[in-house]
LOTOR-710584 format. One record per residue: residue in one letter; x, y, z of N, C-alpha, C in turn. Coordinates in pm, whole numbers, padded with zeros to 5 digits, always signed. Example, Ala and Ser with C-alpha at 12.3 -4.5 7.8 and 13.67 -1.06 7.14 Angstrom:
A+01319-00569+00780+01230-00450+00780+01320-00330+00780/S+01285-00225+00708+01367-00106+00714+01290+00003+00787/
***
This chain:
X+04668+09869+10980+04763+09765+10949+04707+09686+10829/X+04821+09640+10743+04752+09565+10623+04866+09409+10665/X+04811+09338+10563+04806+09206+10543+04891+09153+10441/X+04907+09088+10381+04989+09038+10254+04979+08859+10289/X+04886+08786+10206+04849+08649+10241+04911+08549+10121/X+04925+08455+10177+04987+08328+10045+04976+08225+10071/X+04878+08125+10016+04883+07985+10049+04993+07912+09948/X+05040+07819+09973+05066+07721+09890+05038+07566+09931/X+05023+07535+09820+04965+07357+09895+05043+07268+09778/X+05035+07116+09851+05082+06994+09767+05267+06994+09832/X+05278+07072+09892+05427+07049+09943+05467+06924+10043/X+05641+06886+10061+05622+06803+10161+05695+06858+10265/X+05640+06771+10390+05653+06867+10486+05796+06850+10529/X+05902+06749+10491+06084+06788+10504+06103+06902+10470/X+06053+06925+10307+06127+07045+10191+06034+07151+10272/X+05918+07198+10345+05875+07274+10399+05957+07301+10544/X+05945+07235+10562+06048+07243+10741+06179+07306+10728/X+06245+07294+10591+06352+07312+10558+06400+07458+10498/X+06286+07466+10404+06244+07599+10380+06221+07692+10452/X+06136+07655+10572+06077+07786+10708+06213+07793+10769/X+06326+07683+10770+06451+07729+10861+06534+07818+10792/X+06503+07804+10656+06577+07889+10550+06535+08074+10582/X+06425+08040+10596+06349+08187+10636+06363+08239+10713/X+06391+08213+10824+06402+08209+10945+06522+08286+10975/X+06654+08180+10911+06774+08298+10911+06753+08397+10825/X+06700+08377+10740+06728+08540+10647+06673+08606+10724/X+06533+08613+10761+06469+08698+10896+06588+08717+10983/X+06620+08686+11028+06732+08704+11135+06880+08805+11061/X+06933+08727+10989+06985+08849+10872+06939+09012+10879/X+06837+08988+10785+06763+09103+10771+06764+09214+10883/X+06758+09185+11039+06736+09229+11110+06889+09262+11157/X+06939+09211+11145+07027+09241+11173+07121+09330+11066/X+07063+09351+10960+07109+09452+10864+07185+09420+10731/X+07167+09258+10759+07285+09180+10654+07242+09174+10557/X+07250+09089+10421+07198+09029+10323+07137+08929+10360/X+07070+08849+10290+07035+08708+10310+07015+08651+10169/X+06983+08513+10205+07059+08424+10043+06882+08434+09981/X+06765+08428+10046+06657+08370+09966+06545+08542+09953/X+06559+08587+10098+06436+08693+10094+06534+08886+10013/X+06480+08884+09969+06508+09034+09921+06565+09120+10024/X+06642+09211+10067+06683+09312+10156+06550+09425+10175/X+06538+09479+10058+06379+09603+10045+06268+09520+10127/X+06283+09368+10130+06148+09340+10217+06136+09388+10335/X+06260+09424+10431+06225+09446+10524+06267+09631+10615/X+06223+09711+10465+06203+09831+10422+06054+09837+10479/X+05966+09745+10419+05846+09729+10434+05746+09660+10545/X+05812+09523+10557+05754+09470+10672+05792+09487+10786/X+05653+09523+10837+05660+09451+10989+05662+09345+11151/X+05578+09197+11068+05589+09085+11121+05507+09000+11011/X+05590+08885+11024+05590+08758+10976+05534+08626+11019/X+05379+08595+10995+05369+08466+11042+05380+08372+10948/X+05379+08190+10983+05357+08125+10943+05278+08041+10975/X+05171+07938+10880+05125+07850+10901+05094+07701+10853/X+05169+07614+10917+05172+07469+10790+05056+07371+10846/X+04996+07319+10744+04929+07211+10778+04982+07085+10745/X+05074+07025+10841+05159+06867+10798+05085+06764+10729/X+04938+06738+10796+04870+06641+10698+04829+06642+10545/X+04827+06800+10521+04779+06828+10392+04910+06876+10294/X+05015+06898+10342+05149+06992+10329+05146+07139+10247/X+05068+07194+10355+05018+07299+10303+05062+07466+10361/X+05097+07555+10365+05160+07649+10390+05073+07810+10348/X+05051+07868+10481+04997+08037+10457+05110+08087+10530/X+05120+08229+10459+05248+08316+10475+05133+08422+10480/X+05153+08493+10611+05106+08643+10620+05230+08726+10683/X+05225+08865+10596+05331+08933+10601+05228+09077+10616/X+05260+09126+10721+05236+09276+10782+05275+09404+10784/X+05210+09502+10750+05270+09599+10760+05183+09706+10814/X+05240+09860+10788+05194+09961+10861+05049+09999+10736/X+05151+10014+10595+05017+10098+10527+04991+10010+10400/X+04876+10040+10353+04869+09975+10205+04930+09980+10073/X+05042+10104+10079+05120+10097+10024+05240+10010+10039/X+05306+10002+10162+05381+09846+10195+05333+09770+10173/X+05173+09729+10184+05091+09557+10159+05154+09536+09964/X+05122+09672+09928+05142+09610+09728+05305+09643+09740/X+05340+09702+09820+05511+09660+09791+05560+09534+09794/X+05508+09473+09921+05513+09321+09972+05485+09209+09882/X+05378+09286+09819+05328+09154+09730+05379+09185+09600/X+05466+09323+09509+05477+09292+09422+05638+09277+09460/X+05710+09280+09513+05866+09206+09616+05841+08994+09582/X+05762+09014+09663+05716+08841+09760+05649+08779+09587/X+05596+08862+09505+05515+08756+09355+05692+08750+09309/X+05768+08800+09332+05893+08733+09226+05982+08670+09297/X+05962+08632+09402+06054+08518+09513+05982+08401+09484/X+06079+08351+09448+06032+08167+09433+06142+08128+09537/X+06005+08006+09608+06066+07911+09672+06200+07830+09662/X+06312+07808+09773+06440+07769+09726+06349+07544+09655/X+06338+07517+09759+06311+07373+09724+06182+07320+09635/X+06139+07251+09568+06076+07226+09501+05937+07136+09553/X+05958+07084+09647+05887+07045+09799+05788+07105+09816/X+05819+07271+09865+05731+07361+09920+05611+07358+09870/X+05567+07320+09762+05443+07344+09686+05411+07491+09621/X+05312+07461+09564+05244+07573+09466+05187+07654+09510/X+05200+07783+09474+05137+07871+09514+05010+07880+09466/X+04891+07898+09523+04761+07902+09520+04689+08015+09486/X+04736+08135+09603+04648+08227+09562+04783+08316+09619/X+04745+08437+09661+04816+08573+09722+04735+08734+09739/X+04731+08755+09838+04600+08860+09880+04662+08958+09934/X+04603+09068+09947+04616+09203+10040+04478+09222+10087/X+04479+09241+10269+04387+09291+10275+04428+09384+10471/X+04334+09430+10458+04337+09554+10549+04296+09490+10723/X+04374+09480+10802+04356+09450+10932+04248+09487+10997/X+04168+09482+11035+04036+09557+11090+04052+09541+11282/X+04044+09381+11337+04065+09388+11423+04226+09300+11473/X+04321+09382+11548+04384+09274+11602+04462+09267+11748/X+04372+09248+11838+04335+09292+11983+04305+09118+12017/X+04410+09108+12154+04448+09009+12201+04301+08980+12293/X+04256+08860+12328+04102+08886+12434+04150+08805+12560/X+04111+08813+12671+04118+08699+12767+04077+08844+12901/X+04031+08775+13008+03955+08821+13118+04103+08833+13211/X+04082+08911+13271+04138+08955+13435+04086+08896+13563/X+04150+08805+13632+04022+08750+13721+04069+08847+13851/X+03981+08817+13922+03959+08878+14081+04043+08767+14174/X+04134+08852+14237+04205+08786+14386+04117+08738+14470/
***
């Protein structure tokens, strides 16, 4: 499994909140086979799950986007480098990465009756 990473920072967290709901339906779209107004259709040719992560105090935002092979990870990222954010809020993009899943195995114990 590969990776596809994106921070952006300096955003606020309305125009961010607002934005992830924006995403959210197109995700939903997408899946359902439709168009959507912000994310590309081919993205989800490629991906396989979508997290997010905001930090409200800092208004800061990582986007990891998943897939099966490393050829989807540079599809993803050269798709996702020409999507700009709808609101101006969201903040700047920082950096943007590919990298290769190594472990991702859930942990917790089984107890005894």
């Amino acid at each position: 499994m590969y990776v596809r990473t994106a921070r952006f920072e300096g955003g606020r967290i309305d125009d961010i909140l607002a934005e992830l709901n924006d995403i959210q339906a197109d995700i939903e779209a997408l899946n359902l086979g439709e168009s959507s107004d912000h994310l590309p259709k081919d993205l989800s040719d490629h991906l396989r799950r979508m997290e997010t992560f905001i930090d409200r105090r800092r208004g800061s935002v990582e986007l990891l986007l998943y897939c099966d092979s490393e050829a989807d990870a540079l599809e993803i990222d050269r798709i996702m480098s020409g999507v700009s954010p709808q609101r101006p809020g969201w903040g700047t993009r920082v950096w943007a990465d590919v990298y290769e899943v190594l472990i991702d195995e859930p942990i917790g114990r089984t107890r005894a009756a």
